[in-house]
C-alpha positions as CSV (number, residue, x, y, z in Angstrom):
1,X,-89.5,-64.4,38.9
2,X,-88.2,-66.5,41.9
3,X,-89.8,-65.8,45.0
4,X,-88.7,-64.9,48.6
5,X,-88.2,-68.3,49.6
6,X,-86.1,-69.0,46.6
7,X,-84.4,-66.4,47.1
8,X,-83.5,-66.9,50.7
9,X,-81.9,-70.4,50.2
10,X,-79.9,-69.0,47.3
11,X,-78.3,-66.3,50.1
12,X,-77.8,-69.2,52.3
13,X,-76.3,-71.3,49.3
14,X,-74.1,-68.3,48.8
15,X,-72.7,-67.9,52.0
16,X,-71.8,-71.5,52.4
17,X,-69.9,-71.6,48.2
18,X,-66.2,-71.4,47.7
19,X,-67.2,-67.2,46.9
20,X,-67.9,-66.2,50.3
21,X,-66.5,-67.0,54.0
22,X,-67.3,-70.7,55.2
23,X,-68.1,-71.1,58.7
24,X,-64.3,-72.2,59.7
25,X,-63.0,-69.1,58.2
26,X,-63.5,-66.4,61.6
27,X,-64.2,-62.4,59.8
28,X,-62.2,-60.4,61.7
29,X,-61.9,-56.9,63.4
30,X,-63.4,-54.9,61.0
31,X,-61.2,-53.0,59.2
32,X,-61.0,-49.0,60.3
33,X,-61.1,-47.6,56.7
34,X,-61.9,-43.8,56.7
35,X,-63.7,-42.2,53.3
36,X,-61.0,-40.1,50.5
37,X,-61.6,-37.0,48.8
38,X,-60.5,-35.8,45.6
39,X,-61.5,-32.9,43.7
40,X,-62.3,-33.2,39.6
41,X,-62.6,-29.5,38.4
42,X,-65.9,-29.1,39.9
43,X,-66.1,-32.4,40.4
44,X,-66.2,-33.8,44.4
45,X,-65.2,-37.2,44.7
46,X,-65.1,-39.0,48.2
47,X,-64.5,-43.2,48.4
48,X,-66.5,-44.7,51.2
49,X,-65.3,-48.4,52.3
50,X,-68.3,-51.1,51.8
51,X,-65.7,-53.5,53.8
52,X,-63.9,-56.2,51.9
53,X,-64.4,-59.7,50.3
54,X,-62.6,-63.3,51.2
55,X,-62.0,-65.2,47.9
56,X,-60.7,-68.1,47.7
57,X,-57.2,-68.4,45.5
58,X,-58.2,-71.0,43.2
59,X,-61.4,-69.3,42.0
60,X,-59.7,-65.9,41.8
61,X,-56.9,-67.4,39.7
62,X,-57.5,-70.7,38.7
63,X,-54.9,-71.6,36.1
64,X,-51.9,-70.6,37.8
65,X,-50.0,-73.0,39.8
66,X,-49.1,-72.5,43.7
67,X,-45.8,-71.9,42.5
68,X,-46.6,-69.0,40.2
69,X,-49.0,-67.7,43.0
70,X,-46.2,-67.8,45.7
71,X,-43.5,-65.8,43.5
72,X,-46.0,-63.2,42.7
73,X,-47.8,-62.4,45.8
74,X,-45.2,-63.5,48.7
75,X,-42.4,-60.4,48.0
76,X,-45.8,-58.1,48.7
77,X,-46.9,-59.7,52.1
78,X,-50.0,-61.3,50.5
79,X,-51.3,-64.2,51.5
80,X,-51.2,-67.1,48.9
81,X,-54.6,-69.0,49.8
82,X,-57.0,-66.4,50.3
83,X,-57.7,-62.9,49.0
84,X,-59.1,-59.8,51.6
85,X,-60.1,-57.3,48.7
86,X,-61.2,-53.9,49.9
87,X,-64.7,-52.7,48.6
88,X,-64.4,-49.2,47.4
89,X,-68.0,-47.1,46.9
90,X,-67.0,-44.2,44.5
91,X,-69.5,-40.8,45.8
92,X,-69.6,-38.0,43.0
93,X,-70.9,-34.5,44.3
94,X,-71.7,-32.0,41.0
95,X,-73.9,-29.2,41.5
96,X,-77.6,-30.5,43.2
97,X,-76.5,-34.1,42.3
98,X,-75.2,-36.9,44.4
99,X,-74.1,-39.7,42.9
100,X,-72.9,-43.2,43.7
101,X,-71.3,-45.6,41.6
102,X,-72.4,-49.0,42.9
103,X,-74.3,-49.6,46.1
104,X,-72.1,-52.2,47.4
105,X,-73.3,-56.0,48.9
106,X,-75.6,-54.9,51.2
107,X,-76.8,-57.2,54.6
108,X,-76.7,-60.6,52.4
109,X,-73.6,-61.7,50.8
110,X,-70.3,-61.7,52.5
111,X,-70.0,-61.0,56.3
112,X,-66.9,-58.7,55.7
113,X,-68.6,-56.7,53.6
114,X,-72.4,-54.5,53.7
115,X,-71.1,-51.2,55.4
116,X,-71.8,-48.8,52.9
117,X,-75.0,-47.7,55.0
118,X,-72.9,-46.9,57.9
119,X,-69.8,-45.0,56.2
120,X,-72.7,-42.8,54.8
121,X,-74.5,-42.2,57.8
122,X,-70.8,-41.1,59.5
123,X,-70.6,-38.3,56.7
124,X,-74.2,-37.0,57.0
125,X,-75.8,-38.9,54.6
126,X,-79.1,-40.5,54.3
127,X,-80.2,-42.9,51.0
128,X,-82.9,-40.1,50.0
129,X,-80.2,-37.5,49.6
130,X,-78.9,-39.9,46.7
131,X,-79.8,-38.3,43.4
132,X,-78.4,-40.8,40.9
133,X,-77.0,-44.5,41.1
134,X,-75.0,-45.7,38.2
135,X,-73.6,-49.0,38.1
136,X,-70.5,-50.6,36.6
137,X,-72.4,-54.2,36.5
138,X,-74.5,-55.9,38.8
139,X,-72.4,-59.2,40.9
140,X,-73.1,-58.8,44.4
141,X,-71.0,-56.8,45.9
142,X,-71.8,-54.0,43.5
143,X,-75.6,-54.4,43.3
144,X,-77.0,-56.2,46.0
145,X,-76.8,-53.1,48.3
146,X,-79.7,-51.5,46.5
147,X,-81.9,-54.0,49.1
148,X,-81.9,-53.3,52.8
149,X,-82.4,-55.9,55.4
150,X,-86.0,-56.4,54.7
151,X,-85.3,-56.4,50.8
152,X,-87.2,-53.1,50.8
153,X,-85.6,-50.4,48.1
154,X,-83.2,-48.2,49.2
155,X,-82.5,-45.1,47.4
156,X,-85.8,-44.9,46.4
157,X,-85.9,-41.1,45.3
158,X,-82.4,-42.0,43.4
159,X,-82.2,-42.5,39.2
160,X,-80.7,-45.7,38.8
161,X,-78.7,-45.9,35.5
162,X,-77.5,-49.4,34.4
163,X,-75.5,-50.9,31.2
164,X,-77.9,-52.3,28.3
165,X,-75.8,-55.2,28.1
166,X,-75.9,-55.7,32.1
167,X,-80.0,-55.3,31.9
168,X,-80.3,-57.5,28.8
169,X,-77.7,-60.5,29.8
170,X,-78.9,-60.5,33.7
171,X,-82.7,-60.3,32.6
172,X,-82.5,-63.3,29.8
173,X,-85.0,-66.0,30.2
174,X,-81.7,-68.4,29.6
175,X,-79.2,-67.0,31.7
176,X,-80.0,-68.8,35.1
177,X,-79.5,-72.1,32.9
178,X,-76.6,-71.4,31.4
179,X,-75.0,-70.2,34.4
180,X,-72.5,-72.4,36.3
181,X,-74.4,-73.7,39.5
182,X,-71.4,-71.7,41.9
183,X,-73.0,-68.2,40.3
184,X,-77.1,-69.6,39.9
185,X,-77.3,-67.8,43.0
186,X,-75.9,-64.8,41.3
187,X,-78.8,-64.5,38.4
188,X,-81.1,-64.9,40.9
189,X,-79.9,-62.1,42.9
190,X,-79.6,-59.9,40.5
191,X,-83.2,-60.6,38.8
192,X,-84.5,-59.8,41.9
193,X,-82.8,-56.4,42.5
194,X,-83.3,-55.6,38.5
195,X,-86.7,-56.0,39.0
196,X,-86.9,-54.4,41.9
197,X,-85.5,-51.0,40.4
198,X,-87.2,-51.3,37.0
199,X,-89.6,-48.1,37.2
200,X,-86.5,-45.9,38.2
201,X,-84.2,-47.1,35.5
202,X,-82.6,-45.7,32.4
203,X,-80.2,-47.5,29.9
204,X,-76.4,-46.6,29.6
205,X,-74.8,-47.3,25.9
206,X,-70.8,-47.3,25.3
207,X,-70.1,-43.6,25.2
208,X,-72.9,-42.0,26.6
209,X,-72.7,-38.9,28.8
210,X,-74.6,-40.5,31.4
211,X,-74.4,-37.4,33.7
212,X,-72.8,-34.5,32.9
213,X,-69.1,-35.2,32.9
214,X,-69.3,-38.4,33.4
215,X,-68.6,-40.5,30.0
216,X,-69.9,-44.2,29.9
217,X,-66.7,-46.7,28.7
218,X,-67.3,-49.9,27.5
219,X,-65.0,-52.6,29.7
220,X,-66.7,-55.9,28.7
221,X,-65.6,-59.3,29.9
222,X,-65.7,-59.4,33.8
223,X,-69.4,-59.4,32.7
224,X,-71.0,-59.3,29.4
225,X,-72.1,-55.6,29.8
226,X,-69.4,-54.1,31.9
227,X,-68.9,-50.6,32.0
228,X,-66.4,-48.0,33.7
229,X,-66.9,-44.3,34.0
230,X,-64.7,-41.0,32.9
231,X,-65.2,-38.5,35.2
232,X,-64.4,-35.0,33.5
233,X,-63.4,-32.3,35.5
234,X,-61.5,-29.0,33.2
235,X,-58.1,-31.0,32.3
236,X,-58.2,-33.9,35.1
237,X,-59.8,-36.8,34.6
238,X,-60.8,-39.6,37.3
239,X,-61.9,-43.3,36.1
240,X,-64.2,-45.3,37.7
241,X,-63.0,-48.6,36.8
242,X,-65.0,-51.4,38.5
243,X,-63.8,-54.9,38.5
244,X,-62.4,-54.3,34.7
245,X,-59.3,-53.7,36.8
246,X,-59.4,-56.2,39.7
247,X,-56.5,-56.7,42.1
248,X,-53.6,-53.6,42.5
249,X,-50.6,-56.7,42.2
250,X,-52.0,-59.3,39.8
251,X,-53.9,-57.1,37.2
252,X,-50.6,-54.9,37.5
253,X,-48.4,-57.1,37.3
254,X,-49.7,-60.3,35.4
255,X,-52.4,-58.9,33.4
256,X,-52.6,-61.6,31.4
257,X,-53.2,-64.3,33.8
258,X,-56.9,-65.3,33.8
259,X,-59.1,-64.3,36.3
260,X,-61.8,-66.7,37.9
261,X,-63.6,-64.1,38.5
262,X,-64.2,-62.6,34.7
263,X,-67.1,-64.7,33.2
264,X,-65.4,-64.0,30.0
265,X,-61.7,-64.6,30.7
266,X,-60.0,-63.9,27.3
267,X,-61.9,-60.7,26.7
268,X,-61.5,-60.0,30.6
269,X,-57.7,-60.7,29.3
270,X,-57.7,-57.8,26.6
271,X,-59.6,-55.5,28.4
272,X,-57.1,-55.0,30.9
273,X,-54.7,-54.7,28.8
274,X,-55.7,-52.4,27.1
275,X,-57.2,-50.3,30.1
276,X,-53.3,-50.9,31.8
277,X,-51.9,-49.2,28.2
278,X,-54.4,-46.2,28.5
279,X,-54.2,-45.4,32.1
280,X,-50.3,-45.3,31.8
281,X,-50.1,-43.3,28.6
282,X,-52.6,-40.9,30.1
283,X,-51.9,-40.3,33.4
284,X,-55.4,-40.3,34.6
285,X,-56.3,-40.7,38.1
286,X,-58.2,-44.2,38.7
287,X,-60.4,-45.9,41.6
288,X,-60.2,-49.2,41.9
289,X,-63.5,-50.8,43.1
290,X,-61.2,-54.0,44.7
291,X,-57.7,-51.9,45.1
292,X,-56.9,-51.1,48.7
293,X,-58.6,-48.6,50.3
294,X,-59.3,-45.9,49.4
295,X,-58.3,-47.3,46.1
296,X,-57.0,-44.3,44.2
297,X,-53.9,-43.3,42.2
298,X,-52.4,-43.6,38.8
299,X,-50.7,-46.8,36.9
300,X,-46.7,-46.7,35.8
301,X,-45.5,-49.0,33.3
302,X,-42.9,-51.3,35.2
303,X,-40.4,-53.8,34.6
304,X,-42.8,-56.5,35.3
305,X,-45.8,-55.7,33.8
306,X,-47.3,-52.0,35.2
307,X,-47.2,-50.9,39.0
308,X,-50.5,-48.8,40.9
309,X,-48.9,-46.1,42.4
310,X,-51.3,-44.7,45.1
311,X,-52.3,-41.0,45.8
């Protein structure tokens, strides 16, 4: 596997690539996001803010044209060259367990983003409390929070459950080469952290019962081995949906524009489509890993497309 020095220039590589903030691009205030309970049945749910991402419009949606950007975002106050998405850490209490679903970017990605340490501390909690990690898929700003700043592993005492397909594809001899070189620095992220949590690792399959009430849903094409969550609480019902559902306005309301950011964008396409028909039909509560904090509420079927109402 690549060592620390490789691995250093691929953080500096990614720092200084159209996926993170360039040096004329100033960070900000950072943003004053307090954590969100909800109650499942038993179920405790609270969403703690990891910060937010800058991405840069033509990789998030690179086959639209400034025109079609314009007339979606511009009625809802978005900016048209650059999107701020919030980073939203789902944290599942249930009896003796405590569980998080992703660990957010940690110290070396994006400079807007990394706080998940901090919003934890503010409620009392320390890594080793941390009884179980499950993971949706393992970018960045989902996985590489599992390092601290001295790549040393945090929640250590923690069972770290991962998707097969996640392991398998991320793991593959072949996947740094076939990778485009903007996301090389990706693979060799995520190898590094992979390896790092090996010995406390167990494989989630499409419908498992990974913990109890929460049910393992298969949302492939953001990544190869995407996976959401159903958490089951008596009759309500809470889903953990990752990046499968990306943006609340152009997921919503153009689900079947392509996103830049789904390495498989036709089955990243008909997932969400699908996910949008469910979620309306249903009624179920979702979180949003990239929806504005704190990321919760339900989906409407709308005139245009569906509509995330929040709450």
């Amino acid at each position: 596997m690549p060592g620390s020095k490789h691995l250093d220039m691929t953080r500096r590589d990614i720092l200084l690539s159209g996926l993170a903030l360039s040096a004329t691009v100033a960070a900000g205030p950072a943003r004053a996001l307090a954590e969100a309970n909800l109650t499942v049945g038993d179920h405790e749910i609270t969403v703690f803010s990891d910060g937010h991402l800058s991405l840069p419009m033509d990789f998030v949606l690179p086959e639209q044209s400034a025109e079609e950007i314009s007339a979606l975002l511009t009625p809802h106050g978005m900016a048209t060259n650059m999107l701020t998405p919030d980073c939203n850490i789902t944290l599942l209490r249930s009896g003796d367990r405590l569980v998080l679903f992703d660990v957010g970017a940690g110290p070396n990605f994006q400079p807007g983003a990394g706080e998940l340490l901090t919003r934890l501390e503010g409620a009392g909690i320390d890594p080793s409390d941390i009884t179980d990690v499950i993971l949706t898929h393992a970018h960045p700003d989902h996985l590489w929070g599992i390092l601290d700043d001295f790549d040393d592993l945090l929640y250590a005492q923690a069972s770290i459950h991962v998707p097969q397909g996640e392991w398998d594809f991320w793991r593959a001899e072949d996947t740094l080469a076939k990778m485009p070189d903007a996301r090389k620095s990706f693979v060799v992220g995520a190898q590094t952290r992979l390896d790092a949590i090996e010995d406390q690792v167990s494989m989630i399959l499409p419908g498992d019962e990974v913990l109890p009430g929460v049910e393992a849903v298969p949302t492939h094409g953001h990544t190869p081995g995407h996976m959401s969550y159903m958490i089951h609480g008596g009759s309500e019902s809470v889903f953990v949906v990752g990046d499968a559902i990306s943006n609340a306005v152009i997921s919503f309301e153009k689900p079947e524009w392509a996103s830049g950011t789904d390495q498989d964008r036709d089955q990243g396409i008909a997932t969400r489509k699908m996910l949008l028909d469910r979620l309306a039909l249903d009624q179920s509560r979702v979180i949003g890993f990239h929806f504005p904090h704190p990321g919760k509420g339900r989906v409407e079927k709308a005139s245009r497309g569906y509509r995330f109402v929040t709450g």
